[in-house]
Every structure is written in C-alpha cells, then in structure tokens.
C-alpha positions in Angstrom: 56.8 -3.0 -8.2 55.8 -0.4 -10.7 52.2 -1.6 -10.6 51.5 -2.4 -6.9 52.8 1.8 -6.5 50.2 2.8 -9.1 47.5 1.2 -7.6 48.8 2.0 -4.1 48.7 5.7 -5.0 44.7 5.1 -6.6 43.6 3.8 -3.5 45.3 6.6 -1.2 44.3 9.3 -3.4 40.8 8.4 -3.8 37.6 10.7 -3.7 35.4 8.4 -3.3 34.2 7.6 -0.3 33.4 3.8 0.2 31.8 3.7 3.2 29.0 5.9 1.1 29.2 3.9 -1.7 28.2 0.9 0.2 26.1 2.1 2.7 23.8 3.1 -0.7 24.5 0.0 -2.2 23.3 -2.3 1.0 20.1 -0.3 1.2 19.0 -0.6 -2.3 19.9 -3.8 -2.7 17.1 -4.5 0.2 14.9 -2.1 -1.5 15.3 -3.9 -5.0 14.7 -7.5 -3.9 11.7 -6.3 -1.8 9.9 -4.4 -5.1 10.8 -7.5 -7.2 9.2 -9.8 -4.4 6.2 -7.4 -4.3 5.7 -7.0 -8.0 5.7 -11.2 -8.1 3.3 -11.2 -5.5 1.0 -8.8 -7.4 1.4 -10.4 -11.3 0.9 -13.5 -9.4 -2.4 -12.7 -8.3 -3.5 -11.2 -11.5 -2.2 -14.6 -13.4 -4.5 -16.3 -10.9 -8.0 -13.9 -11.5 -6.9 -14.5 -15.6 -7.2 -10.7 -15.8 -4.4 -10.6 -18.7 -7.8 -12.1 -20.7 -10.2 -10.8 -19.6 -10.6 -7.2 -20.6 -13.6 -6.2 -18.7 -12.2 -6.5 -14.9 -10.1 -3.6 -15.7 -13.0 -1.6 -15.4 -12.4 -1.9 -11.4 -8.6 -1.9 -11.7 -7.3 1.2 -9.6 -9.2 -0.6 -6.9 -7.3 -3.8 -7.4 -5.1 -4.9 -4.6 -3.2 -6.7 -7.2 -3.0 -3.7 -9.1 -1.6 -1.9 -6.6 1.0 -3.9 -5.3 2.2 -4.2 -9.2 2.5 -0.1 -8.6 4.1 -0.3 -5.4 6.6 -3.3 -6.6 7.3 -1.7 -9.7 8.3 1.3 -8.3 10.4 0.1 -5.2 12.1 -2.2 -7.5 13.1 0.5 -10.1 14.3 3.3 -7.5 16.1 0.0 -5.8 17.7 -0.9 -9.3 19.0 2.5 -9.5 20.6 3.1 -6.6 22.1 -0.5 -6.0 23.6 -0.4 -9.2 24.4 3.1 -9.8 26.5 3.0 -6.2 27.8 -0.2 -6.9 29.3 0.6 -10.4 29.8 4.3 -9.6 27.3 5.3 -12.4 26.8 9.0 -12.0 23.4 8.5 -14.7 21.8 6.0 -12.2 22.5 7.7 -9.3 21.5 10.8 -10.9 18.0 8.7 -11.8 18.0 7.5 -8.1 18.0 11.1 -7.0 15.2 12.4 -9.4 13.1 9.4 -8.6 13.4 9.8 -5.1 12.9 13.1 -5.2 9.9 13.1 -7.8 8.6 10.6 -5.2 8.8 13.3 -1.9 7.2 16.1 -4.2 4.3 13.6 -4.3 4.3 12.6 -1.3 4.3 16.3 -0.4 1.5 17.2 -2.5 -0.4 14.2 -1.4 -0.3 15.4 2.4 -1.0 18.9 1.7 -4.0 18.4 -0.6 -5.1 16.1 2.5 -5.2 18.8 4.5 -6.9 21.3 2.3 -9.7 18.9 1.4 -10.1 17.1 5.2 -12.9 19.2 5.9 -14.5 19.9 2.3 -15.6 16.2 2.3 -13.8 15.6 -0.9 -11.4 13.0 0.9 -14.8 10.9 2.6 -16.5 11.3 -0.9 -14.0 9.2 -2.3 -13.6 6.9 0.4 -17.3 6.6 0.2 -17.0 5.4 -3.8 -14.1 3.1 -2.9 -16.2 1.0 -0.2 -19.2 1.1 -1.9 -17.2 -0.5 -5.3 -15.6 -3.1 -3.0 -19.1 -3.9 -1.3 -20.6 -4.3 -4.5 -18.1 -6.5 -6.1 -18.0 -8.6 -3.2 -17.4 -12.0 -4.0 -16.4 -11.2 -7.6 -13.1 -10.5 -6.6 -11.2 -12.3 -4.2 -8.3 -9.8 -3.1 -11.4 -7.3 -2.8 -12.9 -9.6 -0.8 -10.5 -10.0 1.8 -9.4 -6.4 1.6 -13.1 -5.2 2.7 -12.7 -8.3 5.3 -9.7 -6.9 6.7 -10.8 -3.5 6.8 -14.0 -5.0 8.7 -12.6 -7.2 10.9 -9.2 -6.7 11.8 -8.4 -3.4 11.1 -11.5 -0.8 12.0 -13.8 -3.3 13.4 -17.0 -1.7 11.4 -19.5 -2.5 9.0 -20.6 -1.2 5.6 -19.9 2.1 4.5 -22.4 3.9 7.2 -23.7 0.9 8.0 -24.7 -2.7 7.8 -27.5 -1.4 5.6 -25.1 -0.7 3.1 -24.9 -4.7 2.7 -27.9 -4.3 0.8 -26.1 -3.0 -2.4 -24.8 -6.6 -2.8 -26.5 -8.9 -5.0 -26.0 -11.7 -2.2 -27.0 -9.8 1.2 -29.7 -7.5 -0.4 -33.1 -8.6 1.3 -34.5 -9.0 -2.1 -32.0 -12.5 -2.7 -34.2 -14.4 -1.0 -35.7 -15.0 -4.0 -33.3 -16.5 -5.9 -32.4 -18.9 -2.8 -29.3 -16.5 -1.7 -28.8 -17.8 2.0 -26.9 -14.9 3.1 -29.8 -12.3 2.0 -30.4 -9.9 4.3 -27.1 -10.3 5.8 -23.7 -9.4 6.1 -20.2 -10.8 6.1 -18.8 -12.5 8.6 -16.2 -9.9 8.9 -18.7 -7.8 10.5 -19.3 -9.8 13.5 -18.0 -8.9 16.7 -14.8 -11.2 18.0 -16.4 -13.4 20.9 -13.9 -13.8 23.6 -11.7 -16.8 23.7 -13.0 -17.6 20.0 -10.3 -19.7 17.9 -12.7 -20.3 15.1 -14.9 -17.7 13.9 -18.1 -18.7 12.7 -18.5 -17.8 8.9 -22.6 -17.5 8.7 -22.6 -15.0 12.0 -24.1 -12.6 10.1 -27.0 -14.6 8.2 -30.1 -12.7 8.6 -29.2 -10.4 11.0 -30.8 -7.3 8.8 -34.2 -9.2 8.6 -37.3 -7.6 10.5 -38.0 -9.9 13.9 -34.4 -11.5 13.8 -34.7 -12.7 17.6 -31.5 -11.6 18.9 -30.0 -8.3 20.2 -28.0 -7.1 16.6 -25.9 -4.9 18.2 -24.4 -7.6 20.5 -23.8 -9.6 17.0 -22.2 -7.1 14.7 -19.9 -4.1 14.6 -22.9 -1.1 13.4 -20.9 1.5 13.2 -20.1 2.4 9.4 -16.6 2.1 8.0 -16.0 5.6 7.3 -16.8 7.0 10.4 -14.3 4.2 11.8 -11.7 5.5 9.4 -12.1 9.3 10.5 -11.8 8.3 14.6 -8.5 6.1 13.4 -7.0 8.4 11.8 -7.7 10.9 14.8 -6.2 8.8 17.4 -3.4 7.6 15.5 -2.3 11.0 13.9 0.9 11.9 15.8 1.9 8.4 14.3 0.9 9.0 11.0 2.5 12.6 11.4 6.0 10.9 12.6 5.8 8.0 9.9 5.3 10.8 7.0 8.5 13.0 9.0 10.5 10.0 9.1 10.1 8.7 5.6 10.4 12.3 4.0 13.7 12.5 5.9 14.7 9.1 4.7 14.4 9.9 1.3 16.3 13.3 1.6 19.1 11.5 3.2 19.0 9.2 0.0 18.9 12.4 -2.0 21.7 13.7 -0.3 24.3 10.8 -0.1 23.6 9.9 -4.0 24.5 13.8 -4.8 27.5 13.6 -2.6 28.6 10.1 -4.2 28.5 11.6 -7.9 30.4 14.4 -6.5 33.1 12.4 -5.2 33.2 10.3 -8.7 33.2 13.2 -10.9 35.8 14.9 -8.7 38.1 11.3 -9.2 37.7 11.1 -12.8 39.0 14.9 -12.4 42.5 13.4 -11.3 42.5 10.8 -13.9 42.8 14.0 -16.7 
C-alpha cells in the first residue's frame, strides 16, 4: 500500500540514530526522577523548620543542608528535563539547553578545581572551612539538619571534634563552661558525636561527652573523645583519598562531555532529516 511504502522509505532512510536517541533518553530520565526526588527531599525539610515564614533563618541559609539539596535537585532535575525530553521528542532547543547546561556545569566544575588548587596553600580554602564549622557549632541545636550534618562529620565521617578542637565546643551557648549557670547539663561538654566508638557498642551513649572539658574530670579525655580538630581531619582526608577524588572529578568531567557530545551529534542527525523532508 501507498502508505506502508512511505513510511517504509522514512524508517530506511532515516538520520537519526535511535539507539542515541534512547540511550540519552534512558539516562535523563534517571537523572530527572532523581533531581525531582532530591528537590522533595529538600522543600520537605524546609516545610518542616517553617523557614517559608520565618525570614530570619535565612540569615544561615547557604549553610542549610536543605538549602542545598533544593540546589542540587533543582539543578539535576532541570538538566534531566532537558535531555529526557529534548531526545525523546527530538527537540533540537532542549537538547541544545541540555548541552549548554551541561557544559556551563563542566566550566564550573573546572574553575572550581583549579581555584582549589591555586588557593590549597594560601589558606583561603581552610579560612572558609573554618567559618563553615564554626557557624554549624554555634547554631547547634537550632537547626536540626545542621545538627546532624556536624554529627556526621564528627562521627561517622572524620572522626574529630570541634573545629581545632573540643575547645571549640565552648562557642555554643549549651557546652560553653559558663552554662552551668543557667542549669545547661551538657556545659562544658561536647556532643556525643565526638566520642570515640567503643568496640562491640550497638547503642551509643548520648551524654558521653558531659563534662568532659571541666578541670579534674576523673578520667583519661583522650580515651573518651576524638581531640583532634575537624579541619585538620579534613586536610589528612583529603590527602589519603586524593587519587579517588582525582578519578571521581576525571570520570564525571568525561561523563558530561560524552553528554555534550551525543546531544550535539543527535541535533545533527535531526537537522540533517528535516533536510530530506525539503
């Protein structure tokens, strides 16, 4: 039939490459329910702190964990949008978006890492790492996605305390020594997320660190809590993991080129079938 031949010679004769096309499509479509995931996650937790009405936490907010995962989510999900669509409809304007995002995001990604390595040893990078710490530790308990961020970073992750130090616990209107008298039990302490994991422990005990900064506490500190200051942690981290965080950066740039690349070559291959159609 006349029809069947015409579309017959349309699907023989086409540019456009589906296995492209769908290879872009299946993993922005990942990309676009992960950023909408993330940026529910992060409105979420700002509905919860009721920061839409109240003005004055956004004072703190670049530091907001909240915040940031809006950023993130917002972001993932648009470039996600873009491409999903843009492939899936063979839209030459979205995939041309997808390819300046992405690309706008390498250049800043770029940027990021080189200034990093310009500034590692002007102290500009542990300045601000210094002002970030000390902003969660002074917030502590104000802000609950602070306060298991600074937790996390404590515990789990670096296994350190305070910025240079436990001492730096004192900055906090509940641990400084002073909070005694206003009846703060946990003056002249420090989180529990500075104590060091006992072996075995399934449950960690959450007032470990009570008065562990007081003159004549009777046991050995250092056998209690983590002393060594966060930064410091931070700076040996990134030391022994920096052929990983060398490879992750490589990786991910490449990945992101290779998005570049296949939207390019996809518009190509649309504008060069709309070229048979006239």
């Amino acid at each position: 039939m006349p029809g069947n031949s015409v579309r017959k010679y349309r699907r023989d004769t086409s540019e456009v490459s589906c296995c492209l096309k769908y290879v872009i499509f299946s993993c922005n479509v990942c990309f676009w329910i992960l950023g909408l995931c993330i940026l529910a996650v992060g409105v979420w937790a700002w509905t919860e702190k009721d920061i839409f009405n109240n003005v004055s936490k956004f004072a703190n907010i670049a530091l907001d964990p909240a915040f940031i995962l809006i950023c993130i989510g917002a972001i993932t999900f648009v470039i996600g949008f873009t491409g999903c669509v843009g492939a899936l409809r063979e839209n030459t304007c979205l995939l041309a978006a997808y390819a300046i995002f992405l690309t706008i995001l390498l250049l800043m990604e770029m940027s990021v890492g080189i200034l990093g390595f310009i500034l590692k040893d002007k102290g500009w990078i542990k300045e601000q790492a210094t002002e970030g710490l000390r902003a969660f530790i002074t917030h502590y308990r104000e802000d609950p996605d602070q306060q298991n961020l600074i937790d996390w970073i404590q515990e789990d992750w670096l296994q350190c305390c305070g910025i240079e130090g436990p001492k730096d616990w004192d900055s906090n209107n509940y641990f400084n020594c002073s909070s005694h008298a206003v009846g703060s039990r946990e003056a002249c302490g420090v989180p529990f997320s500075c104590c060091k994991r006992r072996p075995h422990e399934l449950i960690k005990n959450k007032q470990c660190g009570y008065d562990v900064r007081k003159e004549g506490y009777n046991f050995d500190v250092s056998k209690i809590i983590n002393e060594k200051g966060c930064v410091q942690a931070g700076e040996e981290w990134i030391e022994r993991n920096l052929i990983l965080i060398a490879s992750s950066a490589i990786f991910l740039a490449f990945f992101q080129i290779l998005g570049i690349c296949f939207a390019q070559n996809l518009r190509a291959d649309i504008f060069a079938q709309k070229a048979k159609w006239h």
